[in-house]
VMD Tcl script that draws the C-alpha trace (Angstrom):
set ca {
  {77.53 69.90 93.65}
  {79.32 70.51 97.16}
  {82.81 70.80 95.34}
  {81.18 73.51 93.63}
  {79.84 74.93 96.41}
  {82.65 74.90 98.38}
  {85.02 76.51 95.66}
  {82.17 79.80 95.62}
  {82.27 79.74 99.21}
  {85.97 79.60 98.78}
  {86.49 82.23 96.07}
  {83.93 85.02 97.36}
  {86.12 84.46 100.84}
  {89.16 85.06 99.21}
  {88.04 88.00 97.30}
  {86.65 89.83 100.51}
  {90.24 89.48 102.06}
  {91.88 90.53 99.10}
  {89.65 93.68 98.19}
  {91.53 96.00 100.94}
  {94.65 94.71 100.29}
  {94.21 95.37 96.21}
  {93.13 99.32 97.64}
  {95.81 99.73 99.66}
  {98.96 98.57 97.15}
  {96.96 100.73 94.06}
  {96.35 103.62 96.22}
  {97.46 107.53 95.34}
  {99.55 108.67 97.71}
  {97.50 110.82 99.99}
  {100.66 113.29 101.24}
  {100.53 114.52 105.03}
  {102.46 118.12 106.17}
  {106.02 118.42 105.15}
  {108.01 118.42 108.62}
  {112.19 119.18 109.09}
  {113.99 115.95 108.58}
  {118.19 117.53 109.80}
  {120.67 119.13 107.96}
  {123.95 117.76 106.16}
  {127.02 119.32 105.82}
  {129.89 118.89 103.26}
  {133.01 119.85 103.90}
  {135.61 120.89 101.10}
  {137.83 118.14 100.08}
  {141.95 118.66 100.64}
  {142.35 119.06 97.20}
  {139.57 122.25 96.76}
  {139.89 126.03 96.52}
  {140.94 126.91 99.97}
  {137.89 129.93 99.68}
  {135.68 127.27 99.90}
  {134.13 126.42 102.79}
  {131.22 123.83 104.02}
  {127.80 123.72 102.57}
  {124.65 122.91 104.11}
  {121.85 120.80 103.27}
  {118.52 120.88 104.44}
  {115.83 118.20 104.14}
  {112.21 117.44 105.29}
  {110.48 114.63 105.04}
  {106.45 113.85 104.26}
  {104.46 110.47 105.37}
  {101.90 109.04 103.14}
  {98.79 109.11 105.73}
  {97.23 105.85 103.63}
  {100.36 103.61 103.92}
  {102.68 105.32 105.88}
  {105.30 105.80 103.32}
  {107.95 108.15 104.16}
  {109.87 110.22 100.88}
  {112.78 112.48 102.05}
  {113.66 115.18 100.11}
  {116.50 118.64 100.32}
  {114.35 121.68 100.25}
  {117.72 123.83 100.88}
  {121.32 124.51 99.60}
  {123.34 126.64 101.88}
  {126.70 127.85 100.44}
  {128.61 129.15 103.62}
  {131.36 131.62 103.66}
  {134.43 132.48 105.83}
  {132.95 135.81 106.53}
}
mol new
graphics top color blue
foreach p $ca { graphics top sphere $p radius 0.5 }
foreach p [lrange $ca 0 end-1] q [lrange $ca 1 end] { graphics top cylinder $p $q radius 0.2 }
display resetview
């Protein structure tokens, strides 16, 4: 009757500490404010049109306000020109 007991005690325990941990993995991300992340620039290889010039990439970022996941994505091509 104790061993019984003791795995109830044991199991109800177990499922209290597991029951935020379950919420938090399953959750829907819950997205916060995009905010600017930087720029990237590529330059034209030796071997392209010699019109071309660099282009610019822009990227923000966003933060998952439940588990503080962070997705980065471009929001922004920038062809430049010699002009």
């Amino acid at each position: 009757m104790n061993l019984r007991k003791s795995i109830l005690a044991l199991s109800v325990v177990a499922g209290i500490v597991a029951a935020p941990m379950t919420v938090f993995a399953a959750h829907t991300h819950s997205w916060g404010s995009p905010q600017y992340y930087g720029y990237e620039d590529e330059m034209p290889g030796i071997y392209d049109d010699w019109d071309k010039c660099a282009t610019r990439h822009v990227y923000n970022y966003k933060q998952c306000l439940i588990c503080g996941e962070v997705s980065i994505y471009e929001v922004e091509t920038i062809e430049m020109s010699h002009k």
